[in-house]
C-alpha positions as CSV (number, residue, x, y, z in Angstrom):
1,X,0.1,-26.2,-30.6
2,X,-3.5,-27.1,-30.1
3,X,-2.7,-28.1,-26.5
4,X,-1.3,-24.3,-26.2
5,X,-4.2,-22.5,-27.4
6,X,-6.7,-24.7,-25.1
7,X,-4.1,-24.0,-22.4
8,X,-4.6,-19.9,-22.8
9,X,-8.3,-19.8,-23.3
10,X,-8.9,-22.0,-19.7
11,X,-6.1,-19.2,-17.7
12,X,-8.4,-16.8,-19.8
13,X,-11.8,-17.8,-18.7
14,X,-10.3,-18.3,-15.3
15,X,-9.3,-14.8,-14.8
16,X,-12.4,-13.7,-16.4
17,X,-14.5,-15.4,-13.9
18,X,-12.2,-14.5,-10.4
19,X,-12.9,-10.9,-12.1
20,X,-16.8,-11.3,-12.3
21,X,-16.3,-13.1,-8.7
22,X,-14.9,-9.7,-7.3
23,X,-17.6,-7.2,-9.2
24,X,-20.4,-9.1,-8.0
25,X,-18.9,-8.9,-4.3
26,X,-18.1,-5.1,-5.3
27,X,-21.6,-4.9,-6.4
28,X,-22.5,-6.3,-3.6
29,X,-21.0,-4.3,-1.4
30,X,-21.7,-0.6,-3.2
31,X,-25.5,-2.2,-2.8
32,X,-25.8,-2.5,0.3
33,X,-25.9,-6.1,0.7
34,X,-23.1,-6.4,3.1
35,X,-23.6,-10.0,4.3
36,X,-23.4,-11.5,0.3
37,X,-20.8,-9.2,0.3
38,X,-18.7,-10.5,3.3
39,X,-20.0,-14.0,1.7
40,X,-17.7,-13.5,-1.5
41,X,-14.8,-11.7,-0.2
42,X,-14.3,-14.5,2.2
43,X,-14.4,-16.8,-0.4
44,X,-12.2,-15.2,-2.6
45,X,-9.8,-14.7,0.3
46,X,-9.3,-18.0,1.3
47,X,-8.8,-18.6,-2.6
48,X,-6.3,-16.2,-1.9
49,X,-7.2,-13.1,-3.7
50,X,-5.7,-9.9,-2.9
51,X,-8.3,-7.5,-3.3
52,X,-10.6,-9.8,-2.3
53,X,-8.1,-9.9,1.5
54,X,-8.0,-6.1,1.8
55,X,-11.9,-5.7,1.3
56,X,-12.4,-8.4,3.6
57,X,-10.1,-7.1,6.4
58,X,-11.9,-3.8,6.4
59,X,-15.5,-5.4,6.4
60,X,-13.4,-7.3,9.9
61,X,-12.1,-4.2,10.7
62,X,-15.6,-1.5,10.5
63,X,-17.7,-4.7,11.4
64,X,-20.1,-4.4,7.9
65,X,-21.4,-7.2,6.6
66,X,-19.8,-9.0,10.1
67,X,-19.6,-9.2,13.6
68,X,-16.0,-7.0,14.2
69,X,-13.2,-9.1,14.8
70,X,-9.7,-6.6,14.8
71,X,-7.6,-10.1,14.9
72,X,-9.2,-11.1,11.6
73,X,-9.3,-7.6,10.4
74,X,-4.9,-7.4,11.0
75,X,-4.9,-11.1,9.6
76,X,-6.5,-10.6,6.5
77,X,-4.9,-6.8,5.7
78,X,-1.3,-8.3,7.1
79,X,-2.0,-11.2,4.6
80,X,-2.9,-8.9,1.6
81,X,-0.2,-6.8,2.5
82,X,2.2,-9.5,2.2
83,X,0.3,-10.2,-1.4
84,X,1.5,-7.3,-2.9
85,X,-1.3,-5.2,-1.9
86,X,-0.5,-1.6,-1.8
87,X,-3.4,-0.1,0.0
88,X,-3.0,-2.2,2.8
89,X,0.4,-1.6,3.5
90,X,-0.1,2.1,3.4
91,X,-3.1,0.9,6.3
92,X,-0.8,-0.8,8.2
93,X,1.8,2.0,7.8
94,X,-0.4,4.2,8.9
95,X,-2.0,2.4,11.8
96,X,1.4,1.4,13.3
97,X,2.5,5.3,13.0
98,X,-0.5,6.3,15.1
99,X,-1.7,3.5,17.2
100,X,-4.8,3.4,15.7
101,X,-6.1,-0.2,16.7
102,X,-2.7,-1.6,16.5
103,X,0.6,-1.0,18.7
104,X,2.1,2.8,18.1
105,X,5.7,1.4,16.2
106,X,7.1,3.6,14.3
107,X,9.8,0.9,12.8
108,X,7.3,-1.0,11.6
109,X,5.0,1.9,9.9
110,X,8.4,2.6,8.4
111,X,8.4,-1.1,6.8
112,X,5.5,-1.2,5.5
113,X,5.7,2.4,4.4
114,X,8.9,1.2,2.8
115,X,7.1,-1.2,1.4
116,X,4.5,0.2,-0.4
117,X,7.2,2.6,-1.5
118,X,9.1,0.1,-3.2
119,X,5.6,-1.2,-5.2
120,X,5.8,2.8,-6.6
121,X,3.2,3.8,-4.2
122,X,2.8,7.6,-4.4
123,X,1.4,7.6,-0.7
124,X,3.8,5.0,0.5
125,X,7.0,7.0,-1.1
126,X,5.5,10.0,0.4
127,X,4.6,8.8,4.0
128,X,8.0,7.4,4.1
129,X,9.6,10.8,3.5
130,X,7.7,12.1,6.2
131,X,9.3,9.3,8.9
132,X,12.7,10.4,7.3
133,X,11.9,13.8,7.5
134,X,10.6,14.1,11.3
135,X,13.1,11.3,12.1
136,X,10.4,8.8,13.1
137,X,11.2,5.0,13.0
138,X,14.1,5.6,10.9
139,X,17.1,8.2,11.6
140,X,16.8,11.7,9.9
141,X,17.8,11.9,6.4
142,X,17.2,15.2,4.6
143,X,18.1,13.7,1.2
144,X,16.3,10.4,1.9
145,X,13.3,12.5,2.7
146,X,13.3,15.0,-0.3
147,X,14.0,11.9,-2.4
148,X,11.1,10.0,-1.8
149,X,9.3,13.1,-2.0
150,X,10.0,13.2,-5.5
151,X,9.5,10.3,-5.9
152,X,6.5,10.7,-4.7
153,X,5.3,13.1,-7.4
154,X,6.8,11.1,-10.0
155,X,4.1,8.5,-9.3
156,X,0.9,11.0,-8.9
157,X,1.4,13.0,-6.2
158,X,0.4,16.2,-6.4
159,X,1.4,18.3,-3.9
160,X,5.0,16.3,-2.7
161,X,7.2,18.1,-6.0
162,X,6.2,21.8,-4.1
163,X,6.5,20.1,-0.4
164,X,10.0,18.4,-1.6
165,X,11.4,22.0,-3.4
166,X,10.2,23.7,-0.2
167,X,12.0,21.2,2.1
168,X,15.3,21.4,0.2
169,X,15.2,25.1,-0.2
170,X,15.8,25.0,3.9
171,X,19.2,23.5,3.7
172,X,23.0,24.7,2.5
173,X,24.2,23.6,-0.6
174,X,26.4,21.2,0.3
175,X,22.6,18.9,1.5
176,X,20.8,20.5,-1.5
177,X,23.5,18.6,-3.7
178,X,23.4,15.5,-1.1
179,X,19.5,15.7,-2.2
180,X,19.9,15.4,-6.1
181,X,22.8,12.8,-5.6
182,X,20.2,10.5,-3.5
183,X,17.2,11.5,-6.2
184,X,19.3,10.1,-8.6
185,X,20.5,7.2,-6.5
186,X,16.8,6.1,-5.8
187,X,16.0,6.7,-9.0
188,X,18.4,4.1,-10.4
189,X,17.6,1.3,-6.9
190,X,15.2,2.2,-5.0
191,X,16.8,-0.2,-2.8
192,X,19.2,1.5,-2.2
């Protein structure tokens, strides 16, 4: 029991400290001391830190606090990404959809769109309706699209609930029903 308690209060003090760790690199930061900055987020990074990798990859990225370096800007946001980092897969969604510093793919903005989808994402689930919608990266899917665009909404999004009632308004319905079916499908498994 005693072995417990000492147990909780070291994970305790040790998230307490990674979280004064990432303010004083925030701090930092929002102070204009980029180098320190860059200093801390590094550090933290390597220790494996997800906010800490996605602040880091954009220091890379914009060259603050650093020399600019795209391959450890991708390396770092790919890394946080793959962390569970929702921002930068919505960054990597985007800069794969237009090319922006990375290849033009479509099939992979979709993934990681997808991705950060999946993690509830309100940008993520609403990007992704756009692919579906235009047919980019992924085939056309009217109820795919006004799905995520509701699902979109449901997590924050202000404007997708009008956009998505909008977009289904447009179609017969036979795909208006197809719509509500795949709502509640994705509602249920977003997997699916």
């Amino acid at each position: 029991m005693r072995m417990t308690r000492l147990l909780i209060i070291v994970l305790a003090s040790l998230s307490l400290l990674a979280c004064s760790d990432y303010q004083r690199a925030r701090s930092a930061y929002e102070g204009g001391n980029y180098p320190k900055a860059f200093e801390l987020f590094k550090k933290m990074s390597e220790a494996g830190d997800i906010r800490a990798e996605y602040d880091l990859s954009l220091m890379y990225l914009q060259g603050i606090g650093t020399k600019q370096d795209l391959n450890q800007a991708w390396y770092w946001m790919r890394k946080a990404a793959d962390h569970g980092n929702q921002l930068a897969m919505v960054e990597l969604g985007g800069r794969h959809e237009y090319g922006v510093d990375l290849d033009k793919d479509e099939t992979k903005a979709v993934y990681w769109f997808k991705k950060a989808a999946l993690a509830g994402n309100s940008v993520g689930r609403y990007n992704l309706a756009k692919m579906y919608m235009d047919g980019r990266g992924v085939p056309q899917d009217p109820p795919r699209a006004y799905s995520w665009l509701m699902l979109s909404a449901q997590t924050g999004n202000p404007i997708a609930k009008a956009e998505a009632e909008a977009y289904k308004a447009k179609f017969n319905p036979q795909v208006q029903a197809e719509c509500e079916a795949m709502l509640k499908q994705l509602n249920a498994d977003p997997n699916s």
